[in-house]
The first five atom37 places (N, CA, C, CB, O) and aatype in JSON, in Angstrom:
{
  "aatype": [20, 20, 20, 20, 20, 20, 20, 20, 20, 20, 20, 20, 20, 20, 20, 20, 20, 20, 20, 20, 20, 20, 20, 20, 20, 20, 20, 20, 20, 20, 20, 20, 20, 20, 20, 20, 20, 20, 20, 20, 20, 20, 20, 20, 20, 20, 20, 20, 20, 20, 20, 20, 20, 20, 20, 20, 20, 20, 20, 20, 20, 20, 20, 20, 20, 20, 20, 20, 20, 20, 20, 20, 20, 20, 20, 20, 20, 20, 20, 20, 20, 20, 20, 20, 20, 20, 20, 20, 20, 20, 20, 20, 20, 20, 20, 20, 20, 20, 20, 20, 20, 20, 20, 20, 20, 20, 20, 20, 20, 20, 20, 20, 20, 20, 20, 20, 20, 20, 20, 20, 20, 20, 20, 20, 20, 20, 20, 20, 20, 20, 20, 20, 20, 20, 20, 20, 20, 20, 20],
  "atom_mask": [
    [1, 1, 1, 1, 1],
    [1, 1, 1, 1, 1],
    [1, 1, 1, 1, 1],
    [1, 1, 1, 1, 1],
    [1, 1, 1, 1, 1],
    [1, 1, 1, 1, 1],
    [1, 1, 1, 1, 1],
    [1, 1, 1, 1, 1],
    [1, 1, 1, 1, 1],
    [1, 1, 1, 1, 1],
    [1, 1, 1, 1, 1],
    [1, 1, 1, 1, 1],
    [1, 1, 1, 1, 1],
    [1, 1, 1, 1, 1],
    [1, 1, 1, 1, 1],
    [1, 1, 1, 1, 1],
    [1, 1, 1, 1, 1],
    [1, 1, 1, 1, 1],
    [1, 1, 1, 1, 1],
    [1, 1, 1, 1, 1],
    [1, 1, 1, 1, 1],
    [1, 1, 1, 1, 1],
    [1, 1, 1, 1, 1],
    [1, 1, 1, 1, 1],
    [1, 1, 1, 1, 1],
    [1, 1, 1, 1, 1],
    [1, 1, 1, 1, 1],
    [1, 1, 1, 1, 1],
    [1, 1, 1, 1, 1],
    [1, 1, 1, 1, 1],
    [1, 1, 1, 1, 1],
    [1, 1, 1, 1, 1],
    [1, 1, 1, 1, 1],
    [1, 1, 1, 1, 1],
    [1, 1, 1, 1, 1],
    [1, 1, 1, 1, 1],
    [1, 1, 1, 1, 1],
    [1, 1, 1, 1, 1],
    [1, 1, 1, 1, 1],
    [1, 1, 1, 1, 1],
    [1, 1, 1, 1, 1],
    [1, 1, 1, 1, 1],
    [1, 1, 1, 1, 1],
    [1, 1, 1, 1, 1],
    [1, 1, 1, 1, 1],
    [1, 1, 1, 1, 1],
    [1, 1, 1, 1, 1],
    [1, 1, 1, 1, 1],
    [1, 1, 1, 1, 1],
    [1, 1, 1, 1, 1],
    [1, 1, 1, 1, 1],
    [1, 1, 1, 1, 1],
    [1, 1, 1, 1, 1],
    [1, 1, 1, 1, 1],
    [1, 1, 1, 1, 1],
    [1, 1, 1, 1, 1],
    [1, 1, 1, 1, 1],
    [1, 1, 1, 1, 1],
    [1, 1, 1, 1, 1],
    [1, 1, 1, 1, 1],
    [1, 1, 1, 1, 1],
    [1, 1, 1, 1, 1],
    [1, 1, 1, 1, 1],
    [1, 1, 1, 1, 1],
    [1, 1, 1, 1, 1],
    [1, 1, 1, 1, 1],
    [1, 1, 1, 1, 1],
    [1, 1, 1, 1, 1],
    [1, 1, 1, 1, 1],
    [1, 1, 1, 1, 1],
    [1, 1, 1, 1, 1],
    [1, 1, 1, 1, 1],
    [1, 1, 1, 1, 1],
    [1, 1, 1, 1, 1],
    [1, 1, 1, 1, 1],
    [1, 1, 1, 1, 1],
    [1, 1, 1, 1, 1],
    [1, 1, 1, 1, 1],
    [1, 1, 1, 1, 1],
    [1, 1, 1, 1, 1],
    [1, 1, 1, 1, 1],
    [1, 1, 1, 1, 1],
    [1, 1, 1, 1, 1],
    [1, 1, 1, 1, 1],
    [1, 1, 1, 1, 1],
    [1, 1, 1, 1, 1],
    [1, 1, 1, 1, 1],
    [1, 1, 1, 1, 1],
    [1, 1, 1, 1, 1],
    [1, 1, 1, 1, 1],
    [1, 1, 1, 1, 1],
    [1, 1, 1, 1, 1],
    [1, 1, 1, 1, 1],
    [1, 1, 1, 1, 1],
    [1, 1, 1, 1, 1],
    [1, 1, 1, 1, 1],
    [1, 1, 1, 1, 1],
    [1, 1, 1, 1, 1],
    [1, 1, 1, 1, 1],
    [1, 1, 1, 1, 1],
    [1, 1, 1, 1, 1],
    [1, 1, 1, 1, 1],
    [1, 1, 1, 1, 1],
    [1, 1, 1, 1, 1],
    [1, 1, 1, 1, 1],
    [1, 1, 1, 1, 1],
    [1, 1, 1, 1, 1],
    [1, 1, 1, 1, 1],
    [1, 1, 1, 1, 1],
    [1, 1, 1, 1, 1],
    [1, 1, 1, 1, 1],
    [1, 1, 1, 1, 1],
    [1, 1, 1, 1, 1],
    [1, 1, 1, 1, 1],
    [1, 1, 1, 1, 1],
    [1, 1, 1, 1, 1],
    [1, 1, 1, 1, 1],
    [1, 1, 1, 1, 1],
    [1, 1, 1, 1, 1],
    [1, 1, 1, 1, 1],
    [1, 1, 1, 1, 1],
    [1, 1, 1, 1, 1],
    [1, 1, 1, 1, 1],
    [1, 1, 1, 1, 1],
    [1, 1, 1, 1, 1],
    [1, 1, 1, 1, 1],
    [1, 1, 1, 1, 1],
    [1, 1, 1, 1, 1],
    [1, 1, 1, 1, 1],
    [1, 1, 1, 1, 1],
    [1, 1, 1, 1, 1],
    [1, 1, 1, 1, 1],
    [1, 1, 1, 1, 1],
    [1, 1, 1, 1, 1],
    [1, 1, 1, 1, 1],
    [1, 1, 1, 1, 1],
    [1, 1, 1, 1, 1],
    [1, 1, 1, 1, 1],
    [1, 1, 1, 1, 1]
  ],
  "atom_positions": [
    [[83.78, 82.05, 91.92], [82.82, 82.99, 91.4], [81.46, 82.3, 91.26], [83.29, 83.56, 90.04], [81.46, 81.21, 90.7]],
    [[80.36, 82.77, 91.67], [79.62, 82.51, 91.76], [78.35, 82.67, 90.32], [79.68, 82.96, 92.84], [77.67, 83.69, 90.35]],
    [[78.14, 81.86, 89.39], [77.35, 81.85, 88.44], [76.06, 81.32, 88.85], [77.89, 81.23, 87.43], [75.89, 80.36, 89.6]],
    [[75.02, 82.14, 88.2], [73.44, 81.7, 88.6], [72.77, 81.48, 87.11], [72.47, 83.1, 89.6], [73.05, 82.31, 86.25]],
    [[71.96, 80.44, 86.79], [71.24, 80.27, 85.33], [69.96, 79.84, 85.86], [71.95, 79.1, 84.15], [69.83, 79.12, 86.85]],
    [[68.77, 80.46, 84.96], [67.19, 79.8, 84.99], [66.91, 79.02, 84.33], [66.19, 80.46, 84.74], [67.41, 78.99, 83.21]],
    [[65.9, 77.94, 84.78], [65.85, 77.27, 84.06], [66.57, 75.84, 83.91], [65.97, 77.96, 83.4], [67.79, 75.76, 83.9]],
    [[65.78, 74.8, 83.8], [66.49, 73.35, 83.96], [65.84, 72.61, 82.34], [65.81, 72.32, 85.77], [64.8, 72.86, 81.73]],
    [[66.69, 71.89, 82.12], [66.54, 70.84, 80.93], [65.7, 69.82, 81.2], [67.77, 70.19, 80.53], [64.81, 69.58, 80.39]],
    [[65.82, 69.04, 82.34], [64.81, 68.17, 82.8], [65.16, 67.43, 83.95], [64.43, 67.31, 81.82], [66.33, 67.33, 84.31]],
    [[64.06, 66.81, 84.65], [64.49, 66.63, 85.82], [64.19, 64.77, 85.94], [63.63, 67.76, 86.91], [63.26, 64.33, 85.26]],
    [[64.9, 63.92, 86.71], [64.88, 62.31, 86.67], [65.13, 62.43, 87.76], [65.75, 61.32, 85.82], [66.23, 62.96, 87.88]],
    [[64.42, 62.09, 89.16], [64.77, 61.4, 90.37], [65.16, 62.5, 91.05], [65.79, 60.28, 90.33], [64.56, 63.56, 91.23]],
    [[66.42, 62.1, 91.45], [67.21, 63.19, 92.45], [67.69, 64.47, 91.27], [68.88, 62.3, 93.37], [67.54, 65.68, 91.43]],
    [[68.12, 63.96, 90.41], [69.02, 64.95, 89.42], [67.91, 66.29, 88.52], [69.88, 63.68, 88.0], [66.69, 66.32, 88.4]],
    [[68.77, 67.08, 88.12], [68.8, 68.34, 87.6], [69.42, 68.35, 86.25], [69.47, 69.21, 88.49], [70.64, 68.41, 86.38]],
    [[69.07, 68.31, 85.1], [70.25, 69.02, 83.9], [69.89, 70.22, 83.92], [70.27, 68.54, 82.24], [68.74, 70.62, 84.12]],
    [[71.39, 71.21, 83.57], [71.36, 72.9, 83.11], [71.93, 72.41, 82.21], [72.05, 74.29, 83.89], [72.71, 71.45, 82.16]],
    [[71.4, 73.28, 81.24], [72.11, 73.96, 80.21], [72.74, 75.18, 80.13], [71.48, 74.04, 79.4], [72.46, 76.2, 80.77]],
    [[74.02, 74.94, 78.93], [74.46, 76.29, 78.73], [75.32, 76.84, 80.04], [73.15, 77.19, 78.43], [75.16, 78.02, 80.36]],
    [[76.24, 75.99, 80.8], [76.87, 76.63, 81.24], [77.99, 76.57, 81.63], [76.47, 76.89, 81.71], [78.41, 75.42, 81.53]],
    [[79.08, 77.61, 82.25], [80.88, 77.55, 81.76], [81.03, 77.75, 82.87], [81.79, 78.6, 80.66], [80.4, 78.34, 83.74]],
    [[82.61, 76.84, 82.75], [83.24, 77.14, 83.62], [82.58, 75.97, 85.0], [83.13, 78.77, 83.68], [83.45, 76.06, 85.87]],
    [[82.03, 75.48, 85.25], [81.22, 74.09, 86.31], [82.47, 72.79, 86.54], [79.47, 73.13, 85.15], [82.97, 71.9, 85.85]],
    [[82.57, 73.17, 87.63], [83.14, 72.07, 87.69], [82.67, 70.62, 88.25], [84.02, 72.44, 88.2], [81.46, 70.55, 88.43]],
    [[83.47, 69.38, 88.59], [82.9, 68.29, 88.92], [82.39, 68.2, 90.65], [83.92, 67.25, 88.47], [83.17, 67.25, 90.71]],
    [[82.01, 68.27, 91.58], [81.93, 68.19, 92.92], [81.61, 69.27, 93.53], [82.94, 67.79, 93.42], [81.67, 69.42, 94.75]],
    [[81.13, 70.39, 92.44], [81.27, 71.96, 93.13], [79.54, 71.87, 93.66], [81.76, 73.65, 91.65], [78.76, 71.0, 93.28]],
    [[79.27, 72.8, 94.47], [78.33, 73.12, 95.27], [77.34, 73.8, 94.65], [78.77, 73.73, 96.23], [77.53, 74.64, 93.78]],
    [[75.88, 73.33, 95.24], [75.37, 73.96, 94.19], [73.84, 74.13, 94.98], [75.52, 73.05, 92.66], [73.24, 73.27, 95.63]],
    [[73.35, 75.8, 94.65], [72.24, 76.25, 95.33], [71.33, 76.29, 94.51], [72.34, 77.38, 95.96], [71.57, 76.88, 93.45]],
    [[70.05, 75.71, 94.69], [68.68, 75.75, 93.66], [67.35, 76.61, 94.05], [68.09, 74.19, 93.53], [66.7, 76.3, 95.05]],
    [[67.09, 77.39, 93.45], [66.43, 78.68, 94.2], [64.99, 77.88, 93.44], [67.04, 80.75, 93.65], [65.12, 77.54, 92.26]],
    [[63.78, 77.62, 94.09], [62.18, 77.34, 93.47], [61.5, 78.52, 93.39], [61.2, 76.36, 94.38], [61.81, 79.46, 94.12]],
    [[60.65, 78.59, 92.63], [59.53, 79.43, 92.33], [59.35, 80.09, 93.5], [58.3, 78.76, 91.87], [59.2, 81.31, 93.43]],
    [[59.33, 79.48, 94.72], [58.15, 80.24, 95.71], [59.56, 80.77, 96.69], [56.6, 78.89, 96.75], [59.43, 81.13, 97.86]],
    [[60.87, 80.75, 95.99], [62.03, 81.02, 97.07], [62.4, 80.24, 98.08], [61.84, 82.05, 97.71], [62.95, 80.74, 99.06]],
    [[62.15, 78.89, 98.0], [62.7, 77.89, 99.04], [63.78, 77.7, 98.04], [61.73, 76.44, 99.61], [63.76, 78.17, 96.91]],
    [[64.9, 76.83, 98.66], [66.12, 76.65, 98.56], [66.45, 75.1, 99.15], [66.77, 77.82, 99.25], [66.09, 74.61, 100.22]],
    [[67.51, 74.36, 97.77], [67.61, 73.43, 98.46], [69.17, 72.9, 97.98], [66.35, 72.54, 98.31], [69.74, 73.75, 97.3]],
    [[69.48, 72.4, 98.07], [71.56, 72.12, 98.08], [71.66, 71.18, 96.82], [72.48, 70.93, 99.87], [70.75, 70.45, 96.44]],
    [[72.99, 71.32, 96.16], [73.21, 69.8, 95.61], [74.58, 69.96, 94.88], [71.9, 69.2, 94.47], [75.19, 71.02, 94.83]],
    [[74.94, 68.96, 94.39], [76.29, 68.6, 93.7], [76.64, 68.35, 92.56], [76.73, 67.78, 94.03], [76.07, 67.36, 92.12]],
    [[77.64, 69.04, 91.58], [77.58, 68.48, 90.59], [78.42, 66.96, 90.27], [77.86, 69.47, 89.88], [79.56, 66.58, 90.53]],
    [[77.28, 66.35, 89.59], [78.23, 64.58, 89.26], [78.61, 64.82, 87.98], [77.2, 62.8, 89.24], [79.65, 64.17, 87.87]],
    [[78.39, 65.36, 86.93], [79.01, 65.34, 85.48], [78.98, 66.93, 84.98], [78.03, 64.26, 84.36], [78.31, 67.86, 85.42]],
    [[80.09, 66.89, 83.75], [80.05, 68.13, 83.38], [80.37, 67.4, 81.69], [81.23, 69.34, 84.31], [81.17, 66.49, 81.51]],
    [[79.59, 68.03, 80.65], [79.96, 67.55, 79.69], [79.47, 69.04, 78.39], [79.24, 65.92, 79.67], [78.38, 69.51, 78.08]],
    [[80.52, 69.29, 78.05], [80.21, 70.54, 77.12], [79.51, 71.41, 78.22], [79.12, 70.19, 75.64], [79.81, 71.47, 79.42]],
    [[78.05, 72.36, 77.25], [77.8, 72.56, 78.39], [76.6, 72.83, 79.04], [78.42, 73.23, 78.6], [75.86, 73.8, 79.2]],
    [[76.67, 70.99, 79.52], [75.61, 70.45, 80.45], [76.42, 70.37, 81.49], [74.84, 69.12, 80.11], [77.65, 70.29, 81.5]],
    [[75.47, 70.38, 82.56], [75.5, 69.83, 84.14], [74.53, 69.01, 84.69], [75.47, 70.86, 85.06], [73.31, 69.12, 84.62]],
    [[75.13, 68.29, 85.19], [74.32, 67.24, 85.77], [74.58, 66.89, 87.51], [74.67, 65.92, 84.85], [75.57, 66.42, 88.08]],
    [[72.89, 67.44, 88.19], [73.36, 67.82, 89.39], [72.4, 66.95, 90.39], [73.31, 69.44, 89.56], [71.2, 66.76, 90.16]],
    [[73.13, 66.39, 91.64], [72.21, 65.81, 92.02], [71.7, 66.74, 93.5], [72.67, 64.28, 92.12], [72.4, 67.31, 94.35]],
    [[70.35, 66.62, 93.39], [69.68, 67.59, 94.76], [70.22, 66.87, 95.94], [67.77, 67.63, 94.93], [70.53, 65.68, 95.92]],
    [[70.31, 67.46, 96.72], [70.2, 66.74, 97.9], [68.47, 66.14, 98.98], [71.11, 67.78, 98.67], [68.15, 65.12, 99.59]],
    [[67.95, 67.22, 98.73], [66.63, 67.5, 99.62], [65.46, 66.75, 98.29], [66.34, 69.68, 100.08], [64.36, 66.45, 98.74]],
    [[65.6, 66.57, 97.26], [64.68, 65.52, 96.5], [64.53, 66.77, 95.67], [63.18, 64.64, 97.29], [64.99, 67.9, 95.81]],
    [[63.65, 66.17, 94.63], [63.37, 67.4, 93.41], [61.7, 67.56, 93.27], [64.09, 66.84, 91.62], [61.17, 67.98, 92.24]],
    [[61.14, 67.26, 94.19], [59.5, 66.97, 94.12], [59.22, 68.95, 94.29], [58.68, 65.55, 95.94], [59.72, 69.78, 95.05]],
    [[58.75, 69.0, 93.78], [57.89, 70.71, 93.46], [59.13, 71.26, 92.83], [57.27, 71.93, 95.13], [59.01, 72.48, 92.99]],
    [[60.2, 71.04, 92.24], [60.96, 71.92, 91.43], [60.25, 71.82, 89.73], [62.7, 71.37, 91.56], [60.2, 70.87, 88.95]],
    [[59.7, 73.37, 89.59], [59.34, 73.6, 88.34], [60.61, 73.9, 87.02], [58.39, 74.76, 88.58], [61.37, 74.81, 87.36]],
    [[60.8, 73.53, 86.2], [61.81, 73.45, 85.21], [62.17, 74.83, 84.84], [61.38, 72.64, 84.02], [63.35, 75.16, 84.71]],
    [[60.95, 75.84, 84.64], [61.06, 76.73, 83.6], [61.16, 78.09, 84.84], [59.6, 76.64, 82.3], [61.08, 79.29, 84.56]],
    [[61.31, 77.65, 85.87], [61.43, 79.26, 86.98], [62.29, 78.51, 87.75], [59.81, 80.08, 88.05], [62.19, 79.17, 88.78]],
    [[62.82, 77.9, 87.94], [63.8, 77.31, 89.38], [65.58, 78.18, 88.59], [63.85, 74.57, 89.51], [65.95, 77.94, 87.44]],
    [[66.02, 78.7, 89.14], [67.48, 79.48, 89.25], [68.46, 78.04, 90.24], [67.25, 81.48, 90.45], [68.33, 77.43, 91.3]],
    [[69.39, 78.06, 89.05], [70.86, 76.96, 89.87], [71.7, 78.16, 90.2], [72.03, 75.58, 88.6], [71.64, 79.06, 89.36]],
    [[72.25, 78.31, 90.95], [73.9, 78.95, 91.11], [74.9, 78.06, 91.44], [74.09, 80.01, 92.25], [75.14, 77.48, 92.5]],
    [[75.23, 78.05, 90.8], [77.52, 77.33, 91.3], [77.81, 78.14, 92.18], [79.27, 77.57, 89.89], [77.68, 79.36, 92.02]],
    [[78.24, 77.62, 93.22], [79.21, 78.4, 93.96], [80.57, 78.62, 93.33], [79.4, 77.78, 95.21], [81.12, 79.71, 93.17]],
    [[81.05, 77.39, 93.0], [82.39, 77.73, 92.44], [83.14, 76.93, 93.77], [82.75, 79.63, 92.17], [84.29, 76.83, 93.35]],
    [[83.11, 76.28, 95.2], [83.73, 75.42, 95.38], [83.12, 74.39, 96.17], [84.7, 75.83, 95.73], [81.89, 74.39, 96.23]],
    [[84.03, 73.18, 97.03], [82.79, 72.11, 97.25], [81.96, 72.31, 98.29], [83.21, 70.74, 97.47], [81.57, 73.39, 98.74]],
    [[81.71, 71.23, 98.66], [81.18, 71.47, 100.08], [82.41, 71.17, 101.03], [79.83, 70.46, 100.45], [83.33, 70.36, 101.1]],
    [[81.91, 72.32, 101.76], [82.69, 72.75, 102.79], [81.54, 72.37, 104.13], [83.19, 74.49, 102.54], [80.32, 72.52, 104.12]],
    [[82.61, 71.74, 105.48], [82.27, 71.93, 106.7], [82.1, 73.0, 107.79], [82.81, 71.35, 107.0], [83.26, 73.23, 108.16]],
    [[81.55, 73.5, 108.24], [82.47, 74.01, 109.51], [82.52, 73.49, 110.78], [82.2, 75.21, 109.85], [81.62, 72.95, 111.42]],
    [[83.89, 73.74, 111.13], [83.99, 73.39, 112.42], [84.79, 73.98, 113.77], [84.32, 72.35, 112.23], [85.64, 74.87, 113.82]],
    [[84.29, 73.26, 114.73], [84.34, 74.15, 116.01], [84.67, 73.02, 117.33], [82.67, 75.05, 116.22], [84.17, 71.9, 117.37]],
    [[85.46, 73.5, 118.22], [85.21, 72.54, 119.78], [83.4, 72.75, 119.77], [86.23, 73.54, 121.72], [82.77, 71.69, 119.78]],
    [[82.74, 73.78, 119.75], [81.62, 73.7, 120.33], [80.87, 72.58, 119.55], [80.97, 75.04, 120.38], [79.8, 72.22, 120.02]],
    [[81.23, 72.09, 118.62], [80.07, 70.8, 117.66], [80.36, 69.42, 118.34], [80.55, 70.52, 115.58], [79.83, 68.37, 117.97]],
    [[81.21, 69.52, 119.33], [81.6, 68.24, 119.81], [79.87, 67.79, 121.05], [83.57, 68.53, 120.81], [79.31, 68.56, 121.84]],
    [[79.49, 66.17, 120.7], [78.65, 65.83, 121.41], [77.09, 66.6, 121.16], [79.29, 65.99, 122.64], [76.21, 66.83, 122.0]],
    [[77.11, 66.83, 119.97], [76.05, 67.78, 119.26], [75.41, 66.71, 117.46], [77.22, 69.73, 118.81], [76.0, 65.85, 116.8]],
    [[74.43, 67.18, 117.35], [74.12, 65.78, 116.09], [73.79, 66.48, 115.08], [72.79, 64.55, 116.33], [72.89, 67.31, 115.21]],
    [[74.5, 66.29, 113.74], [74.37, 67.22, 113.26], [74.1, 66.42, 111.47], [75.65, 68.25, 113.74], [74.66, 65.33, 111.48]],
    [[73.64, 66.61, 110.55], [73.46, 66.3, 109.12], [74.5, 65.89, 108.17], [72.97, 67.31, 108.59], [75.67, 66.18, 108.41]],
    [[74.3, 65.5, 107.54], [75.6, 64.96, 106.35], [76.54, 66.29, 105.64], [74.69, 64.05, 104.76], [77.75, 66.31, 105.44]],
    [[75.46, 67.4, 105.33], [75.79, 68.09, 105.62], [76.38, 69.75, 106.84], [75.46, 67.72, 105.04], [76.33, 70.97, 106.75]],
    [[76.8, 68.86, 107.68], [77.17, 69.44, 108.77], [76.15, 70.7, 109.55], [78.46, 69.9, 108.36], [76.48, 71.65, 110.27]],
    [[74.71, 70.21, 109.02], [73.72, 71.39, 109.59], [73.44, 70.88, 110.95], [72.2, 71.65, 108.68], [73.59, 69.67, 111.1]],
    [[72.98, 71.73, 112.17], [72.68, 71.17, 113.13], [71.25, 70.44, 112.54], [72.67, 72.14, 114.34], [70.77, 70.48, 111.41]],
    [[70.69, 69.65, 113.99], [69.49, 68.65, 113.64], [68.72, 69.3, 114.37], [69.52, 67.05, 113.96], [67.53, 69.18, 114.08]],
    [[69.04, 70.2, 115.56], [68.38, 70.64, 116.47], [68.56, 72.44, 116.21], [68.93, 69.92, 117.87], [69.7, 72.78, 115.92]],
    [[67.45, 73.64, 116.32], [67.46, 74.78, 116.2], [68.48, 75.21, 117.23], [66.2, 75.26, 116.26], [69.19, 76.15, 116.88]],
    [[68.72, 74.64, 118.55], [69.47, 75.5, 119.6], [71.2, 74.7, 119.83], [68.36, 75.46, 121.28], [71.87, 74.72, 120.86]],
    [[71.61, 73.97, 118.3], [72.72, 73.75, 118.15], [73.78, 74.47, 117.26], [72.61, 72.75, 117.95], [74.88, 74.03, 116.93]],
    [[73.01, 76.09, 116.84], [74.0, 76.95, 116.25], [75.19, 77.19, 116.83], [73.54, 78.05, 116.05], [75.19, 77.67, 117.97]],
    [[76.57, 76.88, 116.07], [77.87, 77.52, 115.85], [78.41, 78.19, 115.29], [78.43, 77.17, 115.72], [78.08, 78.52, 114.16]],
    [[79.43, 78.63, 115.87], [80.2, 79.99, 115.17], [81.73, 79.26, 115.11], [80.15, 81.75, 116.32], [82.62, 79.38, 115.95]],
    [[81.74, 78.29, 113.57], [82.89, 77.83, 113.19], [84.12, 78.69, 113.42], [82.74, 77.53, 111.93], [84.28, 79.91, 113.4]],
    [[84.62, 78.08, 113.56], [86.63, 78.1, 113.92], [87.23, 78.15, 112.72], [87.48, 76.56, 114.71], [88.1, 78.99, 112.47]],
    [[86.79, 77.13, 111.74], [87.01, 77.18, 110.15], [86.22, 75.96, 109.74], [88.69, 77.09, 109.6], [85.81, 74.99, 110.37]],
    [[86.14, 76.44, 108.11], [85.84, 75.28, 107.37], [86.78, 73.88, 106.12], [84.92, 76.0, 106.75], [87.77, 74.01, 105.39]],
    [[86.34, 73.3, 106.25], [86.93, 72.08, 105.81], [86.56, 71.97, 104.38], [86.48, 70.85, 106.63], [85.63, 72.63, 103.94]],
    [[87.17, 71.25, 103.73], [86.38, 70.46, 102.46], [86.29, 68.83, 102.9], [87.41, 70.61, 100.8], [87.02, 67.89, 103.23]],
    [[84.99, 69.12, 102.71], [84.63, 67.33, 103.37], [85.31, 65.88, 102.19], [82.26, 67.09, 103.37], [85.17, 64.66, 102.32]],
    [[85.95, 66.58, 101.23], [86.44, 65.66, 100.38], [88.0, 65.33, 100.48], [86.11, 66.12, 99.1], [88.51, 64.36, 99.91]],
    [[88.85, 66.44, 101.43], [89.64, 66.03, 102.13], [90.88, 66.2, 101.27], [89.3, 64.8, 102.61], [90.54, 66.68, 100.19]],
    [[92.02, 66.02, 101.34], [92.91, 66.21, 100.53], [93.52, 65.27, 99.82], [93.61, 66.75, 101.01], [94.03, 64.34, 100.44]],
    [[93.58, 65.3, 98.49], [94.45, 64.04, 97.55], [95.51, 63.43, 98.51], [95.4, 64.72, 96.03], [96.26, 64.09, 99.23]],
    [[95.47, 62.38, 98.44], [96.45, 61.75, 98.74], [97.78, 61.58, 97.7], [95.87, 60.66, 99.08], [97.48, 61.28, 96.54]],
    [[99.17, 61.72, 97.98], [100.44, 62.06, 97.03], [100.66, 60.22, 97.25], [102.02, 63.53, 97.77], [100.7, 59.74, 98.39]],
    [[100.79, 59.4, 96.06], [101.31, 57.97, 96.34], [103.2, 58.18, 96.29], [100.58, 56.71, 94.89], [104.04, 57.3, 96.45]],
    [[103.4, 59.53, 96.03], [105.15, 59.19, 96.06], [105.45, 59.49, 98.11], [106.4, 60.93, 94.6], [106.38, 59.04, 98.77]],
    [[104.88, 59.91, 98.35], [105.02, 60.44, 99.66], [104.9, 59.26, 100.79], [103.93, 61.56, 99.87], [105.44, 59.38, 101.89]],
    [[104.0, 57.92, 100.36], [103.89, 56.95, 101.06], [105.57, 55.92, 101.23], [102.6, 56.26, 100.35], [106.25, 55.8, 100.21]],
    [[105.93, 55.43, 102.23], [106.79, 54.3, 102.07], [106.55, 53.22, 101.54], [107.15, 53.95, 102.96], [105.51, 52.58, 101.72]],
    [[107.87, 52.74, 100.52], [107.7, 51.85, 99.51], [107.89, 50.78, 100.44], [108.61, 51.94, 98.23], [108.84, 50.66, 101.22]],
    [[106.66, 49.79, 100.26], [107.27, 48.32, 100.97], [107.99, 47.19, 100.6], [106.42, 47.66, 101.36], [107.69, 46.45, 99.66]],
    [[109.38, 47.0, 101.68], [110.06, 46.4, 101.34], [110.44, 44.93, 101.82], [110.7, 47.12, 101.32], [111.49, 44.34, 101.58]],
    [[109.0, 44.3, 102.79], [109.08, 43.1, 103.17], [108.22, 42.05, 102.14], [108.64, 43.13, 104.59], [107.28, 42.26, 101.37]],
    [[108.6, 41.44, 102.31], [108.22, 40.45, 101.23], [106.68, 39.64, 102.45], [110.04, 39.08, 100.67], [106.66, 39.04, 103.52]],
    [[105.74, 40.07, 101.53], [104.01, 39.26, 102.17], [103.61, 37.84, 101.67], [102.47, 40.22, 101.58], [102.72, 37.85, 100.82]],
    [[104.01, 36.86, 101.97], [103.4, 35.72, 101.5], [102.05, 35.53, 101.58], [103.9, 34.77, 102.01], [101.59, 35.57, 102.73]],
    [[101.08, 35.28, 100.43], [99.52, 35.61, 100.42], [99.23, 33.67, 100.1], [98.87, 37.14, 98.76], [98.1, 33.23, 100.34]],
    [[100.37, 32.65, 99.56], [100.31, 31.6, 99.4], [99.39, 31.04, 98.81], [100.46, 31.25, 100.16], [98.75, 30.05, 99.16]],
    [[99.26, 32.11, 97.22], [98.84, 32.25, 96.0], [100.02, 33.04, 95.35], [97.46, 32.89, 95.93], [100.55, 34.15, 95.47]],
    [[100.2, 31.57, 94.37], [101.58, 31.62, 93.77], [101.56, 32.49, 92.57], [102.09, 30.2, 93.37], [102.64, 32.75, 92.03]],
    [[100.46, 32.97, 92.11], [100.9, 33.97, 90.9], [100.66, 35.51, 91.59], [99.8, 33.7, 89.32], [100.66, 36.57, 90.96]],
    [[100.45, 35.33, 93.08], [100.63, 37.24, 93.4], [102.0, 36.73, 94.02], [99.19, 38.43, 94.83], [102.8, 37.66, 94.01]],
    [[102.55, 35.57, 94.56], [103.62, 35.63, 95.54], [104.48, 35.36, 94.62], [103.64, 34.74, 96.78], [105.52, 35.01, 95.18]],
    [[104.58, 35.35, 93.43], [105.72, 35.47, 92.32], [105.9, 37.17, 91.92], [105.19, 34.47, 90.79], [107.07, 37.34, 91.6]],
    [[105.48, 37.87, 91.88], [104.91, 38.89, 91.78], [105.99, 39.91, 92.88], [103.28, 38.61, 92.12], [106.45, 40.98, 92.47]],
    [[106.25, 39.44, 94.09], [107.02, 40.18, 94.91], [108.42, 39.69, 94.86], [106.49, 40.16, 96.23], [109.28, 40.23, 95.55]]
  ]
}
């Protein structure tokens, strides 16, 4: 679900504080609307009561405090992808670099990928001599 709030607490460097808001989670996506309607991306790094603490992506230089609108998306960043992005150069966030490299994703990803389960890995059962005697006591 998508929540939108006006208004920022203050701004340091790359980062953003909001106030006053629920429900934010840690890594979720996040759209910053400026005064004049440019738009620029970012992430949340902390959530504490309820502050947010967000870092821009595109820099925070002309974001005014008291008219700039945040929205949460509500999940992270997502990729998309396609055979057609293959041999094509594209941004960290998966934007093309070039205007005449638009795609029409296949699907999207979460670029953060999926937890890894440590019971699901094989337990190792050969013995590693590192020949440092207090880890090789250890096995």
């Amino acid at each position: 679900m998508i929540k939108e709030y006006k208004g920022l607490v203050n701004i340091v460097g790359p980062l953003i504080l909001v106030e006053n808001v629920k429900d934010v989670k840690y890594e979720e996506l996040v759209e910053i609307e400026l005064a004049d309607k440019s738009r620029r991306s970012g992430k949340v790094l902390e959530v504490m009561y309820d502050k947010a603490l967000v870092q821009v992506f595109e820099g925070t230089s002309g974001i005014d405090i008291d008219k700039t609108k945040t929205r949460f998306l509500g999940r992270g960043i997502q990729i998309p992808l396609s055979q057609d992005m293959l041999g094509k150069v594209y941004s960290g966030l998966g934007k093309p670099k070039t205007k005449n490299d638009e795609i029409l994703p296949e699907e999207f990803l979460d670029i953060n990928g999926s937890p890894i389960n440590p019971f699901a890995r094989d337990y190792p059962n050969e013995f590693i001599q590192t020949g440092i005697s207090t880890i090789d006591g250890l096995n």
